[in-house]
C-alpha positions in Angstrom: 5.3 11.4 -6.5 4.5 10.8 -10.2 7.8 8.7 -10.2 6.5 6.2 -8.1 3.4 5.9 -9.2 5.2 5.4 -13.1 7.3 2.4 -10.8 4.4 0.6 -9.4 3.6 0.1 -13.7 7.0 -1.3 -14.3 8.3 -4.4 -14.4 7.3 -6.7 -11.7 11.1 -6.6 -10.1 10.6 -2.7 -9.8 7.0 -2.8 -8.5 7.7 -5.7 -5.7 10.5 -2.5 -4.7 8.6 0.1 -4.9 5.6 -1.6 -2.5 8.1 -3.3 -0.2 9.6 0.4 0.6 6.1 2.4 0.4 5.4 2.4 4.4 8.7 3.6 4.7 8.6 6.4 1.2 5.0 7.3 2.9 6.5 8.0 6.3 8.7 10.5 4.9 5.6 12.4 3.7 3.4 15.2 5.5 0.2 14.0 6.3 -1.5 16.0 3.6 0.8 14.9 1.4 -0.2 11.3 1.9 -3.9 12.0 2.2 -3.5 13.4 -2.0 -1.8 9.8 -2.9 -3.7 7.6 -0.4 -6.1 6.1 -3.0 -3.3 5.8 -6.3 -1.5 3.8 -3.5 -4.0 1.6 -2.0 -4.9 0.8 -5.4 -1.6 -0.4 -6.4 -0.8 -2.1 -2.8 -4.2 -4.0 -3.3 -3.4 -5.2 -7.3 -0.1 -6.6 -6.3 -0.4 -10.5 -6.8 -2.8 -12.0 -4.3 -1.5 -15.7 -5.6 1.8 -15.6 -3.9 1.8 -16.4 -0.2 4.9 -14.3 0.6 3.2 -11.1 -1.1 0.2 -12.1 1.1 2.7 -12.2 3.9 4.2 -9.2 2.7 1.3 -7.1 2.6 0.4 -8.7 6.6 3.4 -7.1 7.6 2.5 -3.8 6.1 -1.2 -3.3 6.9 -0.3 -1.6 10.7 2.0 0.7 9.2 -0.3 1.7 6.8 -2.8 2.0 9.4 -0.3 4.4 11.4 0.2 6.5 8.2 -3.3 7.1 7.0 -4.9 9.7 8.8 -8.4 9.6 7.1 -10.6 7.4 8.7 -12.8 7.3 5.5 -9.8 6.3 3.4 -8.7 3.5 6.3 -12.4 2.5 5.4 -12.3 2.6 1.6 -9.3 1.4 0.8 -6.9 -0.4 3.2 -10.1 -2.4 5.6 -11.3 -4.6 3.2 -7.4 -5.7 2.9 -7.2 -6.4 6.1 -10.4 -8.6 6.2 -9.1 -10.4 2.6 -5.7 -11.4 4.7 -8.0 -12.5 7.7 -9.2 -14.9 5.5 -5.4 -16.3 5.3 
């Protein structure tokens, strides 16, 4: 896990990767796993740049699988809702 939280810091060809991949990396996890990385990922997820429509689109794409993965409802709430509302505005 530290590994790819060292490749969302890397160069922006090895970040775009990493977060394309994560739903799939995540659902490879055990739940408990998940619930010890959900906030180091959501982070990450959310900084990845908001200027570029097809990261936007990207990120639209992504949201229900995160949704599926996440089994804390308090850390759907922290962390991935107010993502979803930001891409509503879209």
């Amino acid at each position: 896990m530290p590994i790819l939280l060292h490749f969302f810091k890397d160069a922006d060809e090895i970040r775009e990767g990493s977060l394309t991949y994560l739903p799939d990396f995540l659902e490879t996890l055990q739940a408990s796993q998940r619930s010890n990385y959900v906030e180091h990922f959501a982070y990450h997820w959310h900084q990845a740049d908001e200027e570029i429509w097809r990261k936007r689109k990207q990120k639209a794409q992504q949201i229900g699988d995160f949704a599926r993965l996440v089994t804390s409802s308090e850390a759907m709430h922290k962390h991935f809702a107010p993502i979803f509302f930001e891409l509503c505005n879209d």
